[in-house]
N, C-alpha and C positions, 0 to 999 in steps of 0.2 A: 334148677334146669337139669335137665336130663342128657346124659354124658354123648348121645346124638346130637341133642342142639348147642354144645361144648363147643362140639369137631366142628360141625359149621358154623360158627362164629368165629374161632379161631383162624377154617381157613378165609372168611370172608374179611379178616383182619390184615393178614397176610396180602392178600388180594388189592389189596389199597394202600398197603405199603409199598408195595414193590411198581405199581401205578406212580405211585409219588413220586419215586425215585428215578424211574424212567422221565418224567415229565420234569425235574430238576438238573437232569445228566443233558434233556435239550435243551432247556435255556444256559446253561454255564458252556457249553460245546460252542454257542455261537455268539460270540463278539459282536459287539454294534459297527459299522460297520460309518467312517467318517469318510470327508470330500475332502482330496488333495491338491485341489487347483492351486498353482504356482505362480498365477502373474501377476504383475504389481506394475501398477501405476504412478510413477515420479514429475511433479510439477515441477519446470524448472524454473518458475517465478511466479510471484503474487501479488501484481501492482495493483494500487489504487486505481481506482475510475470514477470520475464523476457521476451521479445519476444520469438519465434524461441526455446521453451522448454515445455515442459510436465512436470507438478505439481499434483501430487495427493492427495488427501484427501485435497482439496483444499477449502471447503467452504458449507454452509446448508440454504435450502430459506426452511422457516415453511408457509405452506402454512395453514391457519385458516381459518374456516366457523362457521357461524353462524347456530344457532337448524333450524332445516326445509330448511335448502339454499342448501344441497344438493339431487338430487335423482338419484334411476338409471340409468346409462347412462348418465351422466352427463360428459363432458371432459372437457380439455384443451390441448394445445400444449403447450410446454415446448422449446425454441427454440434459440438458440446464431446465431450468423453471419455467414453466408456458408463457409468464409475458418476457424471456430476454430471445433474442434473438443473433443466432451464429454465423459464421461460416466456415468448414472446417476443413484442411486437408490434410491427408496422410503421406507420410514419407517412410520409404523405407533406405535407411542408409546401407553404403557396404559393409560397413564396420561396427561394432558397439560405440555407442558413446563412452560406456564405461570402463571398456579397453579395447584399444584403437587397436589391437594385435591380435583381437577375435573376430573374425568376420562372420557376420551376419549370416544364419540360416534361409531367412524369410529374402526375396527378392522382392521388387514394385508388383510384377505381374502374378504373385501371389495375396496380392492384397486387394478386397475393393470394397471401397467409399460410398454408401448412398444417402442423400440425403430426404427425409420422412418429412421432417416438417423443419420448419423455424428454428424451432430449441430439438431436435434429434435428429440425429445420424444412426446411419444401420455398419457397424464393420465388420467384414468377413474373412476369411481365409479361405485360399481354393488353391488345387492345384499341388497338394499333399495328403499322397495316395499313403505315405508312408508316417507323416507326418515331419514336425519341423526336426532334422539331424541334431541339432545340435543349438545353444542359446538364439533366441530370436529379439528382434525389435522393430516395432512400429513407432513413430513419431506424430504426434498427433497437434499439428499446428494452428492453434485459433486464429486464422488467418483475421478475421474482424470481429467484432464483439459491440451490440445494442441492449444498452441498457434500460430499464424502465425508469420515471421518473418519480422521486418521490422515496427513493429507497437510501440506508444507509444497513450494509451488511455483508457479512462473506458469501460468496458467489459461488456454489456449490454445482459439481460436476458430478450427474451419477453412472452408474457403468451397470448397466442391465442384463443381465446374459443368464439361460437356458441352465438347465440343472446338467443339461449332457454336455455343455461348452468348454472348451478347455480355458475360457477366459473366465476370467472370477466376475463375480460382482463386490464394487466397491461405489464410495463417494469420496471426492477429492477435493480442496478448496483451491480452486485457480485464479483468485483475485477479491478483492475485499473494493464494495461502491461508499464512497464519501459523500460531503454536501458541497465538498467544491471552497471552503472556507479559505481567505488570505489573514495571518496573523502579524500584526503589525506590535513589536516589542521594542524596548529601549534598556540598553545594557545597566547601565547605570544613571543617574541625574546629580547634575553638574550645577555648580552654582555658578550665575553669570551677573557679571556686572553693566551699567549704562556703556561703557565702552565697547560690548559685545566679546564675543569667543569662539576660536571653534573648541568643538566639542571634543573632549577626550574617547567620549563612549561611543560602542557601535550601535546603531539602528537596526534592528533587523526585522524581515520580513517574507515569510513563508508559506508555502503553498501546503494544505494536508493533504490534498490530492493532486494528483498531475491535471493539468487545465484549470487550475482554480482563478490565475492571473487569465481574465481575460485579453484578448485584443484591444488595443485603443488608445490611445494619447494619454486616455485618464484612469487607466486601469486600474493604480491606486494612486489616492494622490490625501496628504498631509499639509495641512493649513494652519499656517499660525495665528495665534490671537491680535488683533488691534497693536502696534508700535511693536514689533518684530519683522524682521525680513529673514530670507533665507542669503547666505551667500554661499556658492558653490566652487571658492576657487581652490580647495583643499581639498574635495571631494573623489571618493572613490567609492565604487559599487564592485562588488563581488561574491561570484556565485560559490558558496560554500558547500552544496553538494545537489544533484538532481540533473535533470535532462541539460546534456549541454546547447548554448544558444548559438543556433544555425549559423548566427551573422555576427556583429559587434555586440558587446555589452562593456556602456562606458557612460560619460558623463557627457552631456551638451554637446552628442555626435554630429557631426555635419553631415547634412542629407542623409538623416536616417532610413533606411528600408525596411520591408516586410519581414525582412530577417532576421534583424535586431532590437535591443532591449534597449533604452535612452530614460536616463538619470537625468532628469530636466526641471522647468522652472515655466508653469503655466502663467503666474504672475509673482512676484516680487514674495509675497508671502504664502504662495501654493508652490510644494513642493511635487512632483510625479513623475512614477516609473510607469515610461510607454512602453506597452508590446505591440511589437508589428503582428500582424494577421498571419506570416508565419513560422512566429516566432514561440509559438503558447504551448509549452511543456504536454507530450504527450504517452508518456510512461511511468514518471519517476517526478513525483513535485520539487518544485524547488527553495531552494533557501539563500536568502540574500543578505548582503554582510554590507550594510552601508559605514562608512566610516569619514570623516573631515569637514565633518558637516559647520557651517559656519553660519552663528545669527546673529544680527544686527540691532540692535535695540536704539529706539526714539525716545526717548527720555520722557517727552513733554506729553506721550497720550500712552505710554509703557507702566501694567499696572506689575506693583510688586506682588513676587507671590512664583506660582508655577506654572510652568510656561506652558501649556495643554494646549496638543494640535488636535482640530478635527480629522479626524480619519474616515474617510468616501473613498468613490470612483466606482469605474464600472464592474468588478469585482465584486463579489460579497465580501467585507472584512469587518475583522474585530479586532479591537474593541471600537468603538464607537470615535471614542479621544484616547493621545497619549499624552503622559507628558514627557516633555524632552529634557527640560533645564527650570532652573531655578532662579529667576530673577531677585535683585536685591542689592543694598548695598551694605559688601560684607566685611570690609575695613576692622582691624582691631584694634581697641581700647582700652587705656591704664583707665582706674578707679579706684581712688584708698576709698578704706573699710574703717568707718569709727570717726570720733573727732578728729579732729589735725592736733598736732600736742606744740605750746608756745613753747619758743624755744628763745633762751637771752643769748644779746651778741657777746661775743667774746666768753661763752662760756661753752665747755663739755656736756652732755647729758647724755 
């Protein structure tokens, strides 16, 4: 090559180097460039719900911002699954919930609710030209809540909002749907003799979701086999934890009402806890501790063995049967082991 076409290569070399390194100098100058939105969504509980029911005052997502993260016009969509169905309102308190000694940026007449459809709500913020001074809070009250039927799963809340919104997008789980099941268990099993017993052990019987006892006289009810009877004069019922009952919860209440739960006796050998119509747990299932339970055994048509109640009523429950106790006669017995060995009188061995 000839010492002309040297120089031009060389500077045409040069020429695309220093291209390079401009077009390297702009991508390193400019940092990617992320989203800072601050507000967070906080469930203040997660109850159970039966499918195929409508539960109100059912639950509160706090929605919190940060000073400056909100401004005018600001939204979100507030949004559950197309077949459940809501109704939602907002509150704005004076104070944080999470320190009653910060008061609240955001006022009521800064905030507004619309509702879109069924399952969505539209929220907004107005009236902050400047934006929120200092921390804010919205409360966001699931004033009622329809479930669909057929369902067993977490119940998911999504938060939809705009890329320019000061509010984030998130999903939240604001409650988990059951089948509604009543579980009917037996602490331990007791052996009992023809003279009958009460029972040492407790009976228990529990709700997995809130509303799983339904209403009714027969709501669950425990049948003994053929020459057993129930006797209830030891008996005690007690709620060992869940929604508390509006009226009495006791044994062979006189003139029970709608408000109360009754530990009773449909016949001689069905045992059942009634629920009054409005008495049927509706946040928090419950759990029942029966305890003094007392059966009667007939000798003459009473088969030895284990004493297995059916388990019904209006309720769904499980299992099918339990058993309670153990019938038999358990009396103890000497028995030598081997020959008998003769023994002469009047002598030692």
């Amino acid at each position: 090559m000839s010492r002309k076409g040297l120089r031009k290569l060389w500077a045409y070399t040069a020429m695309v180097a220093m291209l390079l390194s401009v077009i390297s100098g702009v991508f390193v100058a400019v940092p990617p460039q992320t989203a800072s939105a601050a507000t967070t969504y906080t469930v203040t509980r997660t109850p159970w719900v039966p499918a195929g029911t409508t539960m109100s005052d059912f639950t509160t997502v706090i929605v919190t911002a940060d000073a400056v993260q909100l401004r005018n016009g600001d939204q979100v969509d507030v949004v559950l699954p197309s077949d459940y169905q809501m109704t939602l309102q907002a509150v704005v308190p004076s104070v944080l919930s999470s320190d009653p000694t910060v008061s609240n940026s955001l006022s009521q007449s800064n905030v507004t609710l619309t509702r879109l459809a069924a399952n969505r709500y539209n929220l907004s913020v107005v009236g902050l030209t400047y934006g929120n001074q200092s921390k804010a809070e919205i409360q966001l009250n699931v004033a009622s809540l329809t479930v669909p039927t057929g369902r067993r799963e977490d119940i998911k809340m999504r938060f939809e909002a705009p890329g320019t919104s000061g509010f984030s997008s998130a999903e939240v789980i604001i409650g988990h749907v059951g089948t509604g099941v009543v579980s009917v268990s037996m602490e331990d099993i007791q052996n009992i003799s023809s003279a009958g017993d009460t029972l040492r052990y407790s009976l228990f019987v529990k709700e997995d979701v809130a509303g799983s006892m339904l209403a009714g006289a027969d709501s669950v009810k425990l049948k003994l086999p053929t020459g057993f009877t129930w006797n209830l004069g030891s008996a005690q019922v007690t709620l060992r934890w869940g929604d508390a009952v509006p009226g009495r919860l006791g044994v062979n209440l006189t003139n029970p009402t709608a408000n109360d739960i009754n530990l009773n006796l449909l016949d001689d050998r069905t045992l059942q806890l009634s629920v009054g119509s409005n008495a049927v747990s509706s946040l928090n299932g419950r759990y029942f501790e029966i305890t003094g339970l007392g059966i009667n055994v007939d000798e003459s048509v009473a088969k030895y063995g284990d004493v297995e109640c059916t388990v019904s009523g209006r309720s769904s429950v499980t299992p099918d049967t339990v058993v309670v106790a153990r019938y038999g006669e358990f009396a103890a017995t000497a028995r030598a082991f081997g020959s008998a060995p003769t023994v002469r009188a009047g002598r030692y061995d």
